[in-house]
C-alpha positions as CSV (number, residue, x, y, z in Angstrom):
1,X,0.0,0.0,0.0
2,X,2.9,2.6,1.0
3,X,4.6,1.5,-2.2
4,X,1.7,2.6,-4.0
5,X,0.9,5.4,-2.6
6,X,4.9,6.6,-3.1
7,X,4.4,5.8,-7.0
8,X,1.5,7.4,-7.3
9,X,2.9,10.9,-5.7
10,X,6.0,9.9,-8.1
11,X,4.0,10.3,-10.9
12,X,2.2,13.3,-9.8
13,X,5.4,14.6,-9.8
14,X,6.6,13.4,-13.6
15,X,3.3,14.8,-14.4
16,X,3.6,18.1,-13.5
17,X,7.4,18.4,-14.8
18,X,5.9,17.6,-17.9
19,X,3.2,20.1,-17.9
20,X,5.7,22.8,-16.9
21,X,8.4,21.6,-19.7
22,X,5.3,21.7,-21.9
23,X,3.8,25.0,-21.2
24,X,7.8,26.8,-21.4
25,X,8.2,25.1,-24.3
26,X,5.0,26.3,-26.1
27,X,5.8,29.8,-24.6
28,X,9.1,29.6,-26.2
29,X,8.7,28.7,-29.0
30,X,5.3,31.5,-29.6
31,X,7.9,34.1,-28.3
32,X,10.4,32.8,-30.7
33,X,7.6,33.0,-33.1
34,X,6.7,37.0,-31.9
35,X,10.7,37.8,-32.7
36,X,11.0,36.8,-36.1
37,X,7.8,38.3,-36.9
38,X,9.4,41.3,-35.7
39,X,12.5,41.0,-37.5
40,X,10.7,41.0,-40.7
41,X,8.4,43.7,-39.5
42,X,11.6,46.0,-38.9
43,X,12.8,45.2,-41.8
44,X,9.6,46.0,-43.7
45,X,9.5,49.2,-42.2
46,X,13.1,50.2,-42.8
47,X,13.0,49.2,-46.7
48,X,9.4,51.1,-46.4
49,X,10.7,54.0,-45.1
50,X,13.2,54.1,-47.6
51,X,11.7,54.4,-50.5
52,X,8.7,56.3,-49.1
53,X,11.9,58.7,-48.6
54,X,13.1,58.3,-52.2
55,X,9.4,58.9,-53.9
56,X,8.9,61.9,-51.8
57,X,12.0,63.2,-52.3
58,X,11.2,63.3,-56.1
59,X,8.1,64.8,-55.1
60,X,9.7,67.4,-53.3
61,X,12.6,67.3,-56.2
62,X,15.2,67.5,-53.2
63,X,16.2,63.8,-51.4
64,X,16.8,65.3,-48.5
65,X,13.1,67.0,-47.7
66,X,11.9,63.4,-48.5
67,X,13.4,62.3,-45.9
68,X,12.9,64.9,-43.5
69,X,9.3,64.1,-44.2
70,X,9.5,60.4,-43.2
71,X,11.2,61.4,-40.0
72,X,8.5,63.7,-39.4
73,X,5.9,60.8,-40.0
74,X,8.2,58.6,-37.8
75,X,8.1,61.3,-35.1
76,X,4.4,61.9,-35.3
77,X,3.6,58.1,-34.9
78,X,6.1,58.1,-31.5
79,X,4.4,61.2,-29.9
80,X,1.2,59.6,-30.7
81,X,2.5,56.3,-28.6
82,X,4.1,58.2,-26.1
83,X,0.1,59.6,-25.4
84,X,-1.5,56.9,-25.7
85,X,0.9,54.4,-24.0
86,X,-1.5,53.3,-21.1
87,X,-4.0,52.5,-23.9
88,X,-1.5,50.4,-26.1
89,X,0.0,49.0,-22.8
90,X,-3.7,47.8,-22.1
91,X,-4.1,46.3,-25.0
92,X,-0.8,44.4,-25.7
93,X,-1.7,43.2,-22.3
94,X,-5.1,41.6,-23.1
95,X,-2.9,39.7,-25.9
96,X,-0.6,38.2,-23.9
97,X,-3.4,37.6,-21.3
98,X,-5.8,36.1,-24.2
99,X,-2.7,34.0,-25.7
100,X,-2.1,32.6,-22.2
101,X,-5.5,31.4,-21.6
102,X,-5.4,30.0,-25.3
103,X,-2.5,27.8,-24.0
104,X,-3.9,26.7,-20.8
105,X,-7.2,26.0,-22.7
106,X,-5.5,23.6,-25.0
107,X,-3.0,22.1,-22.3
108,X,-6.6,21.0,-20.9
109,X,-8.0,19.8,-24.2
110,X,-4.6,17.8,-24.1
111,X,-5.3,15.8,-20.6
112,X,-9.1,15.0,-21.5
113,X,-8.0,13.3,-24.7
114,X,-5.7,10.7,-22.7
């Protein structure tokens, strides 16, 4: 009976190791997933920016006011984070709150199938 009893709280244990390898692992790997997506976000906005500078600059016929003018877009879009940063704080919040609950959602789906 005590042998029993020690396997089964043995067990309880590999169980829960598992869940917690599990649940870092899918956290991970969506954070890994978050950075890339990043990346190529970055690297769509620099390349943007870049030629939005180039085609207003031969608007403006002068490189240099293009430019200017996407720094002055760039600038406009950071003051208008800087006010609103409780509101975009909030809501990057619910995301990660909503993606967590996704996770622990589907790491119960996962125990009722077995």
């Amino acid at each position: 009976m005590f042998k029993e009893l020690k396997n089964y709280i043995n067990n309880r244990i590999s169980l829960a190791k598992y869940d917690l390898v599990d649940s870092l692992s899918s956290m991970l790997a969506s954070g890994i997933y978050v950075l890339i997506l990043s990346v190529f976000t970055l690297f769509l906005l620099l390349l943007g920016s870049l030629a939005l500078g180039f085609i207003l600059g031969n608007y403006f016929n002068d490189t240099g006011l293009g430019f200017l003018s996407v720094t002055g877009i760039h600038l406009c879009i950071m003051v208008l984070c800087i006010l609103f940063k409780k509101n975009i704080k909030l809501f990057l919040t619910n995301i990660a709150v909503e993606n967590a609950m996704e996770a622990m959602n589907n790491q119960d789906d996962d125990e009722n199938e077995e």
